[in-house]
C-alpha positions as CSV (number, residue, x, y, z in Angstrom):
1,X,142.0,183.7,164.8
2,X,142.4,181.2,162.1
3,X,145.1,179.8,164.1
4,X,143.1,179.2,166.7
5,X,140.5,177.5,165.1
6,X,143.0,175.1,162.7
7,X,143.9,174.2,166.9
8,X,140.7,173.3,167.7
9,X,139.8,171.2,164.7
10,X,143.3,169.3,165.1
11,X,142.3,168.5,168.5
12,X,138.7,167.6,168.2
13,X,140.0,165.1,165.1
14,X,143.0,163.8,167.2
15,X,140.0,163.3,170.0
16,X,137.5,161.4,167.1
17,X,140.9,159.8,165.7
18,X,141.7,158.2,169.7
19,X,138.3,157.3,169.9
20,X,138.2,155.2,166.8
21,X,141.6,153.7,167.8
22,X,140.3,152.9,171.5
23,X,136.8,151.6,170.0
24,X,136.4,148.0,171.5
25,X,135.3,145.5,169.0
26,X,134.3,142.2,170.4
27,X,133.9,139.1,168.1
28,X,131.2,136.6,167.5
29,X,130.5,133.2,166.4
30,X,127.4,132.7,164.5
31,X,125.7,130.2,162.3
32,X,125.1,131.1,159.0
33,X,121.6,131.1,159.3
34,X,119.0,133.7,157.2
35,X,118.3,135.3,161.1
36,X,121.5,135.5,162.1
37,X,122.9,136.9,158.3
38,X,120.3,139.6,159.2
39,X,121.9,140.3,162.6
40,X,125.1,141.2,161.0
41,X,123.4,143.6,158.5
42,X,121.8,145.7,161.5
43,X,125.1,145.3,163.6
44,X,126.0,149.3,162.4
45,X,122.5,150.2,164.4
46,X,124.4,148.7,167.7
47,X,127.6,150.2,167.1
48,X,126.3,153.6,166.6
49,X,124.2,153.5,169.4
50,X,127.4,152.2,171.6
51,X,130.5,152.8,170.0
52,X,131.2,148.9,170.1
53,X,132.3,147.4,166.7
54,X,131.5,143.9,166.2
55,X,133.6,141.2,163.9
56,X,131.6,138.2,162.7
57,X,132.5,134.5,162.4
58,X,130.2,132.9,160.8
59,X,130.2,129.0,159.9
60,X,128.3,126.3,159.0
61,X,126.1,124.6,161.8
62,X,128.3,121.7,162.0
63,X,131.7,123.7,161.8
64,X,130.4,126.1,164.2
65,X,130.1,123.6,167.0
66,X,133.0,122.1,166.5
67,X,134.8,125.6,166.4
68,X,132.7,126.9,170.2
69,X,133.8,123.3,171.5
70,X,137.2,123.5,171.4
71,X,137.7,127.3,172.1
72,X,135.7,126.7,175.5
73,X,137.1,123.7,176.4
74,X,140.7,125.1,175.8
75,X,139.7,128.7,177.2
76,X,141.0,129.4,173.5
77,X,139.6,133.0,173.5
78,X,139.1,133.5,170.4
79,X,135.3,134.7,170.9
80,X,133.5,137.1,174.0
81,X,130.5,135.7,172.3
82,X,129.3,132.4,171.0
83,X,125.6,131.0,169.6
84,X,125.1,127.9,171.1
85,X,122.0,126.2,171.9
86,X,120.1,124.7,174.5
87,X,122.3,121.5,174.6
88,X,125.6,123.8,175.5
89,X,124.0,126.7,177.6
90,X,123.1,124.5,181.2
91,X,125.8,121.7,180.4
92,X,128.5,125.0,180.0
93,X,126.8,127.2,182.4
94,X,126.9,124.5,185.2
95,X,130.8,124.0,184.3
96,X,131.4,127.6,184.9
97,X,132.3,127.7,181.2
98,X,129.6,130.5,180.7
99,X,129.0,134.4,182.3
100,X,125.8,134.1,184.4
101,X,123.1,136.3,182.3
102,X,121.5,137.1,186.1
103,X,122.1,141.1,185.9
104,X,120.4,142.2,182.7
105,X,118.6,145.6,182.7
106,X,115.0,145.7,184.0
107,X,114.3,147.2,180.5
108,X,115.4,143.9,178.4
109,X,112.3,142.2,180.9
110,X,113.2,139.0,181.1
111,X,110.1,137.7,182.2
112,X,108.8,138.1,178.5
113,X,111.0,135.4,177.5
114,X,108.7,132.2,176.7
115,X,109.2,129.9,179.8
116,X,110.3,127.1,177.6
117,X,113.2,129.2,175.9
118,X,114.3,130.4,179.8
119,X,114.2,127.0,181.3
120,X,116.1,125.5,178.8
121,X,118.6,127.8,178.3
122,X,119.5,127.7,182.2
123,X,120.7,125.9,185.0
124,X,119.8,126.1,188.4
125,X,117.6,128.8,187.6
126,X,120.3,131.1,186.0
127,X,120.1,131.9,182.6
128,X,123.9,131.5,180.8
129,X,122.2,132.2,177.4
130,X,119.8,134.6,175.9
131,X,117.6,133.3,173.1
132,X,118.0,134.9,169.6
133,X,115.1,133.1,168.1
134,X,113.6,129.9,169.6
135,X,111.7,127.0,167.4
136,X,110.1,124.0,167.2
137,X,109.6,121.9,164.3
138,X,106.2,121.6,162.1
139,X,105.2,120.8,158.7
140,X,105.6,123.3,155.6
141,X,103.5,122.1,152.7
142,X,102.7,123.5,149.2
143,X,98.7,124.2,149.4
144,X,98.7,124.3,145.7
145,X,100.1,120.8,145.4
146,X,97.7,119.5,148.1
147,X,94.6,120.6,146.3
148,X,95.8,119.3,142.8
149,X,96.2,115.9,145.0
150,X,92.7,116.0,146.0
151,X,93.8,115.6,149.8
152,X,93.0,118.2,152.2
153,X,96.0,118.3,155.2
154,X,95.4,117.7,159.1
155,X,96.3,119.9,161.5
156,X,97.9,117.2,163.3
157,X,98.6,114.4,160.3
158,X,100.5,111.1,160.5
159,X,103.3,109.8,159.3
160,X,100.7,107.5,157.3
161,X,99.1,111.0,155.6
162,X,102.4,112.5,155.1
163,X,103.3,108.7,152.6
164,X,100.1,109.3,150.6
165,X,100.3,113.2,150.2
166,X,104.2,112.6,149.1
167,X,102.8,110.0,146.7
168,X,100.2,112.2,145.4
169,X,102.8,115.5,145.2
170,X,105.8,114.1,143.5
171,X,106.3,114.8,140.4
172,X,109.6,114.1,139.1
173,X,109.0,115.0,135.5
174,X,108.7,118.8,137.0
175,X,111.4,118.6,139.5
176,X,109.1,118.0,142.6
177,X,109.8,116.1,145.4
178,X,106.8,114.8,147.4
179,X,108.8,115.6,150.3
180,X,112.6,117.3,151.1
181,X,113.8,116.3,155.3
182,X,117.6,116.1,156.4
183,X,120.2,113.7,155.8
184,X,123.1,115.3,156.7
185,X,125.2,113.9,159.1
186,X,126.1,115.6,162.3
187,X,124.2,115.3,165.6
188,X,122.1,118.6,165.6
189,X,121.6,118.2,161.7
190,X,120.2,115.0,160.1
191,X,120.7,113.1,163.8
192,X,118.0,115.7,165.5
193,X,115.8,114.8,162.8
194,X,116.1,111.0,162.8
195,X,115.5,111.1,166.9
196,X,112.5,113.6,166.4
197,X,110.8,111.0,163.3
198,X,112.4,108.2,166.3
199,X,110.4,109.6,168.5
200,X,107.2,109.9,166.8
201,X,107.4,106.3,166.3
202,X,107.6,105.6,169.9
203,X,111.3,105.1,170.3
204,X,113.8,106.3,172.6
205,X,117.9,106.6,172.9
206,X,117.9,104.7,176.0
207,X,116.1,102.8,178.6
208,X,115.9,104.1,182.2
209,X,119.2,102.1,183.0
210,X,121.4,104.0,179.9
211,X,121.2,101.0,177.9
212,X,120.6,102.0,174.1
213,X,117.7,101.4,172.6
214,X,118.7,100.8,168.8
215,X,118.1,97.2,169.0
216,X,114.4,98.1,169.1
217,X,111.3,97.5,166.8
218,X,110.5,101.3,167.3
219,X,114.0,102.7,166.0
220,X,114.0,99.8,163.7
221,X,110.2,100.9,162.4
222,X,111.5,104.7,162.8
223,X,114.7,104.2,160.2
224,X,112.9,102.0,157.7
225,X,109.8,104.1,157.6
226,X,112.7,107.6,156.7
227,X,114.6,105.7,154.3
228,X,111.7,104.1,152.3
229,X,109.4,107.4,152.5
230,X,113.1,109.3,150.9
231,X,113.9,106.9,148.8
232,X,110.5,107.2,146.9
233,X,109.9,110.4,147.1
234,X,112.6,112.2,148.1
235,X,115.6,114.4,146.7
236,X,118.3,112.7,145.0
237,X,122.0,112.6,147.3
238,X,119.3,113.8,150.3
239,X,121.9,112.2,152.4
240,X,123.9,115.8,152.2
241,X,120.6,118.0,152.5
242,X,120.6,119.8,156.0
243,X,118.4,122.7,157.0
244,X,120.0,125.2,154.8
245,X,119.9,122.7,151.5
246,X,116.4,121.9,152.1
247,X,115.1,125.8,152.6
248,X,116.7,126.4,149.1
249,X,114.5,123.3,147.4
250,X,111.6,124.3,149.2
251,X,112.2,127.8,147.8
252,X,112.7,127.1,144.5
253,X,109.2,125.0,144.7
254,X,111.5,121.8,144.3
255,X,109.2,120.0,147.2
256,X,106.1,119.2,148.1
257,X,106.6,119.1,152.0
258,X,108.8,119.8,154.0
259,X,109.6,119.7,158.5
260,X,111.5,121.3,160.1
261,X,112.4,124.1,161.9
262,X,109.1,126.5,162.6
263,X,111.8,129.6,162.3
264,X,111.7,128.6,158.2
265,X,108.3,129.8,157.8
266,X,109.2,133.6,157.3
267,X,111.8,132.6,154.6
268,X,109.5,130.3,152.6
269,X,106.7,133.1,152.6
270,X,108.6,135.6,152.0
271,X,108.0,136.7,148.3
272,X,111.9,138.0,147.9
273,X,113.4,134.8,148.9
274,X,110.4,132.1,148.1
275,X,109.0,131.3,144.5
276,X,106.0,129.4,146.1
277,X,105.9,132.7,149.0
278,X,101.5,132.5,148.3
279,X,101.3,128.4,148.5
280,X,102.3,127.7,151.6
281,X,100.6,125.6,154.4
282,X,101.4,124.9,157.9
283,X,100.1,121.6,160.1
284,X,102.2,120.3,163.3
285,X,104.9,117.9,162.8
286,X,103.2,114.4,162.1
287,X,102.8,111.5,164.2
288,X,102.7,107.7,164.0
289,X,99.1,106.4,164.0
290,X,99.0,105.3,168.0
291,X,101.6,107.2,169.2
292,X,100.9,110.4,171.1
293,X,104.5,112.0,170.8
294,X,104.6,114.2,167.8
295,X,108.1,115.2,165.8
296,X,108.3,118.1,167.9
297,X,111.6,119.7,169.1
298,X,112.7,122.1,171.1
299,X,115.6,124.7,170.5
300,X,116.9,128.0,170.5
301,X,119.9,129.6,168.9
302,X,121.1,132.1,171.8
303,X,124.1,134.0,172.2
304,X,126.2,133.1,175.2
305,X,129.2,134.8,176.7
306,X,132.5,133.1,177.6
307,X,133.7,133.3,180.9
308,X,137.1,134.6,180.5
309,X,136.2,137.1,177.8
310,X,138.0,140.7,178.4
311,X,135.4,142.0,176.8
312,X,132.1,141.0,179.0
313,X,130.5,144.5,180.1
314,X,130.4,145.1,175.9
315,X,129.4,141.1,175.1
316,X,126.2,141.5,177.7
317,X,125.4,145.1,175.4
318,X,125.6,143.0,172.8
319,X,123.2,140.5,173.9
320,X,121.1,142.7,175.1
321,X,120.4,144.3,172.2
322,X,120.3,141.6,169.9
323,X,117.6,139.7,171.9
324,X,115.0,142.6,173.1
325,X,112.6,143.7,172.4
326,X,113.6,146.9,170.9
327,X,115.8,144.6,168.6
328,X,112.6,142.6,167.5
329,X,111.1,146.3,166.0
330,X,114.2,147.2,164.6
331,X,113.7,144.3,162.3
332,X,109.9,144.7,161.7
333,X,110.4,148.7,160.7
334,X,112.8,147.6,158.3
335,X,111.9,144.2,156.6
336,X,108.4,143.5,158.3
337,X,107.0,141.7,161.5
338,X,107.1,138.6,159.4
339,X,110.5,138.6,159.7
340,X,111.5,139.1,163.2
341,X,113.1,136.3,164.7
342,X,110.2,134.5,166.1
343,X,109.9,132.5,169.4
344,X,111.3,133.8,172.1
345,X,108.7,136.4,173.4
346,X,105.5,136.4,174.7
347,X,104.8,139.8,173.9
348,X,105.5,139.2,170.2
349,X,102.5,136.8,170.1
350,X,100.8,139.0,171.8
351,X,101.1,142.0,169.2
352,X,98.0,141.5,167.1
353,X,100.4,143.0,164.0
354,X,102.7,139.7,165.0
355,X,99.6,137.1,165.8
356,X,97.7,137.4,162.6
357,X,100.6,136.1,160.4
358,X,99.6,132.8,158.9
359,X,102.5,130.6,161.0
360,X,102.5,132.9,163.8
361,X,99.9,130.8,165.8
362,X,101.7,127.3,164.4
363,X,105.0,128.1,165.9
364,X,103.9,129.1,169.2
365,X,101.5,125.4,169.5
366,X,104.7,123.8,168.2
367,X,106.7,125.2,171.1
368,X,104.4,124.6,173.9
369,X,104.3,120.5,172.5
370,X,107.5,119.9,173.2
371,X,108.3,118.8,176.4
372,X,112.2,117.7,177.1
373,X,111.1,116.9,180.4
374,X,109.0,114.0,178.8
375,X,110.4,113.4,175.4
376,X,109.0,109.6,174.7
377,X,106.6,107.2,175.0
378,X,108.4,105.2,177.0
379,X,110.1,106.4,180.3
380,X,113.6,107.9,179.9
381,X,116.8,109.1,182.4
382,X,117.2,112.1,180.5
383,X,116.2,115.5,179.5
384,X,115.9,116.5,175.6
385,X,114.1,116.3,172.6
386,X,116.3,115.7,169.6
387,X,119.1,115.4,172.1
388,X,120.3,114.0,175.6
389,X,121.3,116.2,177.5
390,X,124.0,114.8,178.8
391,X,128.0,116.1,177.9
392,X,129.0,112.7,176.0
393,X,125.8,113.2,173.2
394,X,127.0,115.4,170.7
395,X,130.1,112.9,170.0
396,X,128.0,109.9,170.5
397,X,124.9,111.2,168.1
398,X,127.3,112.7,165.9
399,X,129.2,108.7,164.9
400,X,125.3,107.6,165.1
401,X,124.3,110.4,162.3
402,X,127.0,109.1,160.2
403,X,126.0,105.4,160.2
404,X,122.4,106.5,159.4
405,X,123.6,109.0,156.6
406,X,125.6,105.8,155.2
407,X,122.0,104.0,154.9
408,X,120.8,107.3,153.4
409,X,123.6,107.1,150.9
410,X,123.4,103.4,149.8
411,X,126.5,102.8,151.6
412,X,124.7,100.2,154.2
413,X,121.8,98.5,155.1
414,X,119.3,99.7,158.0
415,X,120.3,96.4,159.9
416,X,124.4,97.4,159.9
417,X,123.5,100.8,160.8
418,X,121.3,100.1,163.8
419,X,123.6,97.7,164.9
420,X,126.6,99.9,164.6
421,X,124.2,102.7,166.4
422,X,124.0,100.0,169.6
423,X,127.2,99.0,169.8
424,X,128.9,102.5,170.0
425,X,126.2,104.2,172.5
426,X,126.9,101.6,174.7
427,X,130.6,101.2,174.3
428,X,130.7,105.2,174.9
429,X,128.7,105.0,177.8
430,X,130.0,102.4,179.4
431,X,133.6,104.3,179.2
432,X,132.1,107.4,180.8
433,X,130.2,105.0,183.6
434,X,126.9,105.1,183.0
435,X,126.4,101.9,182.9
C-alpha cells in the first residue's frame, strides 16, 4: 500500500513538475509608468488564472520606443507584446506589423471602449491595439496655493491666467515653483508638449502642402511664451524634466501647477504617493486668449501584439485581461476605484463609485476635446494632436525636441532653434517626397 501511494505522489509531482517546465511565458515591453508598475504587481492574478507566466521589460518612455522600433522593423522577436501608442498602432497595423485585435471574446465588449480610444488605435476599422489606460492632458493645480494667491482658477483658463497664477504661486524661498511642464527631449516627451502649448497658440507643423510651419509668428509666439513663462517660474535644469520628473515635484508639493497627462491625477491625490493628496485642483488645459484650440492631446498606452510572435493565442489572453473590465475591478478591490487606469471605458464613467471622483468628470471632458481629426486652427494634411501621423514624425519631432530643449537649456536662442526646426522638417520631408 505505501508503495502504491509513494507511486502516485511521484507521478502527480512529475505531472505538476512537466507542467511548470511546459508553462509558456510570453514577454512584454512596458513603460515604466505608475499604471503599468501596477500591472506587473497583479501579473500573478493572470498567471494563476491561466498558467501563463509573464516576463517584464520595462524602460523609460524614450528607451522604450526606440527598443519596440527596432524589434518590429527587424522582426527581432524579442517581444509577443509591446505598449505602443496611438502613433504606432494604425501606422504598424496597416504595415502588417501588428495581429489584428478583430476576434476578442464577446465578454471583453469592445463596444465599451471610448470611441476616441478605438478609432485611434485602428486602421481601417480594425483595432491592432487594445488601450491600457487612455488620456488627455489638463491642468493640476495646488488649491491651497491658489487661494493664498487671491485668484480663483477657470475651468477653462488661458495661457494669460496660467502667467499671473505662476507669478502669484512661486515661491522660491520654499522650494515652489509657480509651475513644473516638460522639457525633455524626445518626440512623445517634451516635443508632445511644445506642439500641444503650439497649438493652443494657433500654430501648426505644416501647411496643407507639407511645408513646415516653424517660420511662423504662432510657433515663434508659442516657443517664446514656454521659455519666458519656465524661465521665471519654473524648475531649475527643467530642460530634463519629463512626465515622470515632473509627477515627483508635483508630489513633493515642489509646484504650483502643473499639465499634463489627465492619467496623473490618481497619483497626485493619492495620499500614499502625494504630500499635497487634499490640495489639488483640476481645470482643462489652457488656451491662448483668441484661440479656440485648447492644449488638449489625445493618447493611449495599449498593448499591441507582434505579428510573428509564437506566442499569440497567450499574448491576446494577455490583453484581454489586462484591458477589461474585470481587470479594471481587480484594481479597485485592491487599491481603490481611484486608481484604476482611467480612460478607456465608458462603463467606468458610468459607475457612480467611478464618476464621483474629483478628476473623474475632468478626464473624460479632456478626452472628448481632442479631436486629431481637426488638431489646429488653421487647416492641416494630417491627423494627430501632439503628433503627425505620418511614419517619418517620430525621427523628425524627435531632432526638433532636441533643438528646443537646447533653448530650454541655455544652449541657443529661440531664433536658431526655430530655424533649425524649419530647415530639418523640410529637408526630411522633402527626402521622403512630400513635397
Amino acid at each position: 500500500m505505501k508503495l502504491k501511494y509513494a507511486l502516485r505522489a511521484a507521478t502527480a509531482l512529475a505531472l505538476i513538475s512537466g507542467a511548470a517546465a511546459n508553462a509558456e511565458t510570453i514577454t512584454i515591453a512596458t513603460v515604466n509608468n505608475g499604471d503599468m508598475i501596477r500591472m506587473q504587481g497583479l501579473t500573478d492574478e493572470f498567471t494563476k488564472k491561466t498558467g501563463i507566466d509573464v516576463e517584464w521589460v520595462t524602460l523609460e518612455e524614450n528607451v522604450l520606443r526606440q527598443r519596440v522600433t527596432t524589434d518590429i522593423t527587424t522582426k527581432g522577436g524579442q517581444f509577443d507584446i509591446m505598449t505602443i501608442g496611438m502613433y504606432e498602432a494604425p501606422i504598424w497595423g496597416k504595415n502588417g506589423w501588428l495581429v489584428p485585435l478583430n476576434d476578442l471574446s464577446a465578454e471583453y465588449d469592445v463596444n465599451d471602449i471610448l470611441p476616441a480610444m478605438r478609432d485611434g488605435l485602428s486602421a481601417d476599422g480594425t483595432l491592432y491595439a487594445a488601450p491600457f489606460y487612455g488620456e488627455s492632458s489638463m491642468l493640476m493645480y495646488r488649491t491651497d496655493l491658489m487661494e493664498k494667491a487671491g485668484l480663483t482658477m477657470p475651468e477653462e483658463p488661458t495661457w494669460e491666467f496660467i502667467r499671473e497664477a505662476a507669478a502669484a504661486m512661486d515661491d522660491p524661498e520654499n522650494g515652489i515653483n509657480g509651475i513644473c511642464l516638460r522639457g525633455k527631449a524626445g518626440w512623445g516627451e517634451g516635443g508632445a508638449l511644445i506642439t500641444v502649448v503650439a497649438n493652443s497658440f494657433g500654430a501648426r507643423w505644416f501647411d496643407e502642402e507639407w511645408n513646415a510651419q516653424f517660420d511662423t509668428p504662432e510657433w515663434k509666439e508659442a516657443l517664446t511664451f514656454y521659455v519666458n513663462l519656465m524661465n521665471d517660474y519654473g524648475p531649475d535644469n527643467y530642460a530634463t524634466n519629463g512626465f515622470n520628473e515632473n509627477l515627483s515635484l508635483f508630489q513633493q508639493g515642489k509646484c504650483g501647477m502643473w499639465m499634463d497627462a489627465t492619467v496623473a491625477a490618481s497619483f497626485v491625490t493619492n495620499p500614499k504617493e502625494s504630500t499635497v493628496a487634499d490640495k489639488v485642483g483640476f481645470a482643462m488645459a489652457p488656451h491662448k486668449d483668441g484661440i479656440s484650440k485648447k492644449a488638449n492631446w489625445l493618447w493611449a498606452w495599449a498593448l499591441g501584439i507582434p505579428a510573428g510572435t509564437q506566442k499569440e493565442e497567450a499574448a491576446k489572453k494577455f490583453v484581454e485581461w489586462a484591458t477589461s473590465k474585470e481587470y479594471l475591478e481587480l484594481v479597485a478591490s485592491k487599491e481603490g476605484w481611484a486608481n484604476v487606469p482611467p480612460g478607456t471605458r465608458q462603463s467606468l464613467y458610468d459607475n457612480p463609485e467611478y464618476a464621483s471622483i474629483p478628476f473623474a468628470q475632468m478626464t473624460l471632458k479632456s478626452i472628448l476635446a481632442a479631436d486629431p481629426t481637426n488638431c489646429c486652427e488653421k487647416p492641416v494634411p494630417y491627423t494627430g494632436i501632439q503628433f503627425v501621423a505620418i511614419p517619418e514624425f517620430a525621427g523628425i519631432a524627435t531632432e526638433v525636441s532636441q533643438e528646443f530643449s537646447a533653448v530650454y537649456a541655455g544652449q541657443q536662442s529661440i531664433d536658431e532653434a526655430l530655424a533649425k526646426a524649419q530647415e530639418i522638417t523640410n529637408d526630411a520631408m522633402e527626402a521622403a517626397g512630400y513635397r
